[in-house]
C-alpha positions as CSV (number, residue, x, y, z in Angstrom):
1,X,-19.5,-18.0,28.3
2,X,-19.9,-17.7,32.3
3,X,-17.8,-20.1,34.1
4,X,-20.9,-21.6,35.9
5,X,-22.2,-22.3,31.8
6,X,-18.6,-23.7,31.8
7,X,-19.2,-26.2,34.4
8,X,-22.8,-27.1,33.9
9,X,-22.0,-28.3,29.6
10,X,-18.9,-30.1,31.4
11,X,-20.6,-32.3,33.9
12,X,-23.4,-32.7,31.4
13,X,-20.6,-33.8,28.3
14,X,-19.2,-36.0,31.3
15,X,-22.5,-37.8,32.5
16,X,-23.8,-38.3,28.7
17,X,-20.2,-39.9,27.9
18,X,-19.8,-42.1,31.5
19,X,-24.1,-43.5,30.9
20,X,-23.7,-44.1,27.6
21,X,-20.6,-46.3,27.4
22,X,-22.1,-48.2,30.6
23,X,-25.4,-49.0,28.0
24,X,-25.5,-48.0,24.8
25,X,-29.2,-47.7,24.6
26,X,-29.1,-44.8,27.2
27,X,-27.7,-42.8,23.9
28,X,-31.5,-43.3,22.0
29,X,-33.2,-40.4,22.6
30,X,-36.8,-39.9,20.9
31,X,-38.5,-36.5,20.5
32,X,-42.2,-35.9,19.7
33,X,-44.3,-33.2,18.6
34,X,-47.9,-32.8,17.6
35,X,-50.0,-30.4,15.2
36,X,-53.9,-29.3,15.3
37,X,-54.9,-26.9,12.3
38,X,-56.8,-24.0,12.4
39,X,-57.6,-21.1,10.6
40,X,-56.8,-20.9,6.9
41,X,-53.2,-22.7,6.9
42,X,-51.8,-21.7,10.4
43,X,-51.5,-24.6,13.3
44,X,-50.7,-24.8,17.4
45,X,-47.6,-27.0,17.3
46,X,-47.4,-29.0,20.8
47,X,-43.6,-30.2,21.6
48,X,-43.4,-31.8,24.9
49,X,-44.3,-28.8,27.5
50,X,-44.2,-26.2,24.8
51,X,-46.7,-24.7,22.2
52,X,-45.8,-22.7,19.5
53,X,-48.0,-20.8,17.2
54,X,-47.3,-21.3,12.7
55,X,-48.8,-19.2,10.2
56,X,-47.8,-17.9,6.6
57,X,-47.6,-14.6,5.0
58,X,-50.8,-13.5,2.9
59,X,-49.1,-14.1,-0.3
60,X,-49.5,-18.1,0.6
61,X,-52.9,-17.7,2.3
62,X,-52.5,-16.7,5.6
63,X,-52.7,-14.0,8.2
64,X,-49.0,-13.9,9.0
65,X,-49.8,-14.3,13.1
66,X,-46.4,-16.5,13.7
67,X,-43.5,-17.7,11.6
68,X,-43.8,-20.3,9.1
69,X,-42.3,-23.9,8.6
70,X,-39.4,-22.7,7.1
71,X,-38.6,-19.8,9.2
72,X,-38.8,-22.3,11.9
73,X,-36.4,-25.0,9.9
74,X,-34.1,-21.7,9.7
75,X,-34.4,-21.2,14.0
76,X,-34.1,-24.8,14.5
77,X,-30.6,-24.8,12.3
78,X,-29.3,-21.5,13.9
79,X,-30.2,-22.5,17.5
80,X,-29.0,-26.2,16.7
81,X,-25.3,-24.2,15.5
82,X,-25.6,-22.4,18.7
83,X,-25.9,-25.0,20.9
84,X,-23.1,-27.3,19.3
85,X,-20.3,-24.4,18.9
86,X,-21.4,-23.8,23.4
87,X,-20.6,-27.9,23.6
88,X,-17.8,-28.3,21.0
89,X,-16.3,-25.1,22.5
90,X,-16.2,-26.7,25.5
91,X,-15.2,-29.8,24.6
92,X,-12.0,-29.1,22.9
93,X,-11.4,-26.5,25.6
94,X,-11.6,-23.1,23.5
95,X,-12.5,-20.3,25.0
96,X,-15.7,-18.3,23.5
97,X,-17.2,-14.8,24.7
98,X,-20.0,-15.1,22.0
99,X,-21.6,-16.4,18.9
100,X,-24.2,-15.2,16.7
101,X,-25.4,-16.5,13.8
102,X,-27.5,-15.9,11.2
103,X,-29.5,-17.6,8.2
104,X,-31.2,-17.2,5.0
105,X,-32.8,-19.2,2.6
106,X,-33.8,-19.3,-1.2
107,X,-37.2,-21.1,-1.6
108,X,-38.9,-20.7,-5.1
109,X,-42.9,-21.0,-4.3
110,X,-43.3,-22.9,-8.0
111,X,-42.6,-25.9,-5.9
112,X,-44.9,-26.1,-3.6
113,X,-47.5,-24.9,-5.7
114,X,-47.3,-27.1,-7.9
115,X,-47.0,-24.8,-11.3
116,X,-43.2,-26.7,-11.7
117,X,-42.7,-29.8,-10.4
118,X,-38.9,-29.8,-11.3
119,X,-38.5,-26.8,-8.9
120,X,-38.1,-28.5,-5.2
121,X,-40.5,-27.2,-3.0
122,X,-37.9,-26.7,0.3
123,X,-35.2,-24.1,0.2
124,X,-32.6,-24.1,-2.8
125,X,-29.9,-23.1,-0.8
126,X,-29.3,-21.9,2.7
127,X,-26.7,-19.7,3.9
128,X,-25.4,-19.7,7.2
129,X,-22.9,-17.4,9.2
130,X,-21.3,-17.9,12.2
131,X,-19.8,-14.9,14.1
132,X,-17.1,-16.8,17.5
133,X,-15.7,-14.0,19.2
134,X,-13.2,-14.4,22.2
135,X,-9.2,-14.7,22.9
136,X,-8.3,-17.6,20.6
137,X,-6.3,-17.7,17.4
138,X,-8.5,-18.3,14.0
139,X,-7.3,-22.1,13.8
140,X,-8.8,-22.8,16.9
141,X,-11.9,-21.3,15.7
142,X,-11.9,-23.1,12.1
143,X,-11.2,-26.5,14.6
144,X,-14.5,-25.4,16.0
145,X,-16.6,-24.5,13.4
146,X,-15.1,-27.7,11.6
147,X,-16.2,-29.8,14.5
148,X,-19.7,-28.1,14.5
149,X,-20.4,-28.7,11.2
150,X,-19.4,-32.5,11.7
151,X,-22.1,-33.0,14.7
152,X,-24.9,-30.3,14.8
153,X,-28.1,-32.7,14.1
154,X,-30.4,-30.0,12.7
155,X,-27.2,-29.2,9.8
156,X,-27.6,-33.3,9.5
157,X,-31.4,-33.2,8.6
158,X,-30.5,-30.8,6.1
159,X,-27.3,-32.6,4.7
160,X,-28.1,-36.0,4.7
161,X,-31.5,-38.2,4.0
162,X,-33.3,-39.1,7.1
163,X,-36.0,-41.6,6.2
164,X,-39.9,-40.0,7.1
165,X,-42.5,-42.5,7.3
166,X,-45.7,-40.8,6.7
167,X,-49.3,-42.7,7.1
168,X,-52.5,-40.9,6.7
169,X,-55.5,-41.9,8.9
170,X,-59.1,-41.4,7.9
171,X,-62.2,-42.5,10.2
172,X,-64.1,-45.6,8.7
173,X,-66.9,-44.1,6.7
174,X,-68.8,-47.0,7.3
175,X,-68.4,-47.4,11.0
């Protein structure tokens, strides 16, 4: 990592940590996204200034034009290790040239179909593997990944419940 990368995760560690013990509510951060369908099953996915494109494969009724949900759960949990191995590195002061990493998942379509409804319909398992290169020792690595596993929030999702609250909304059929 660039010294300048160095700095800027340092002063933003530091300003997070000095205006959130002055208020605690500066720490409540909400993040929003939005979804119009179109097409057999595929969707334009607003988040904040950003649009992204979601489609399926053929085999589950689409054209395969952009990822799906779950290739995007997988991006979400590989860029969410990325990012917390960059600030965890930097918080405990090891030194990191690069990390990869890289994902798969078992998903058994029974599920979601609805042919077994003891199969889940999300992914059985995921594997993930993180590849730190640079000049420290391997403990100081495993303290990393140790500490990433602890506080990357997309890895929390995944690991723990987070309660959804899901209402549907139809117009009034007799307004």
């Amino acid at each position: 990592m660039t010294t300048a990368a160095v700095t800027h995760l340092s002063a933003i560690v530091a300003a997070t940590g000095d205006a959130v013990s002055e208020d605690p509510t500066k720490a409540h951060v909400v993040f929003r996204g939005s979804a119009q369908a179109h097409d057999a099953v595929a969707s334009t996915v607003r988040l904040g200034k950003y649009s992204v494109e979601v489609d399926e494969p053929p085999a589950l009724g689409g054209e395969n034009t952009a990822p799906n949900p779950v290739e995007y759960y997988l991006a979400s949990l590989l860029s969410c290790h990325v990012v917390t191995y960059r600030f965890w590195a930097e918080r405990l002061g090891i030194r990191v040239d690069d990390i990869k990493a890289r994902a798969e998942g078992d998903l058994d379509v029974r599920g979601f179909f609805g042919f077994d409804d003891s199969v889940r319909p999300g992914f059985g398992e995921v594997r993930v593997v993180v590849t730190v290169t640079g000049p420290e020792s391997r403990e100081r690595y495993l303290e990393l990944h140790a500490a990433a596993e602890t506080h990357c929030p997309v890895l929390d999702l995944t690991r723990n419940p987070t309660p959804v609250v899901s209402v549907l909304e139809t117009p009034d059929a007799n307004a």
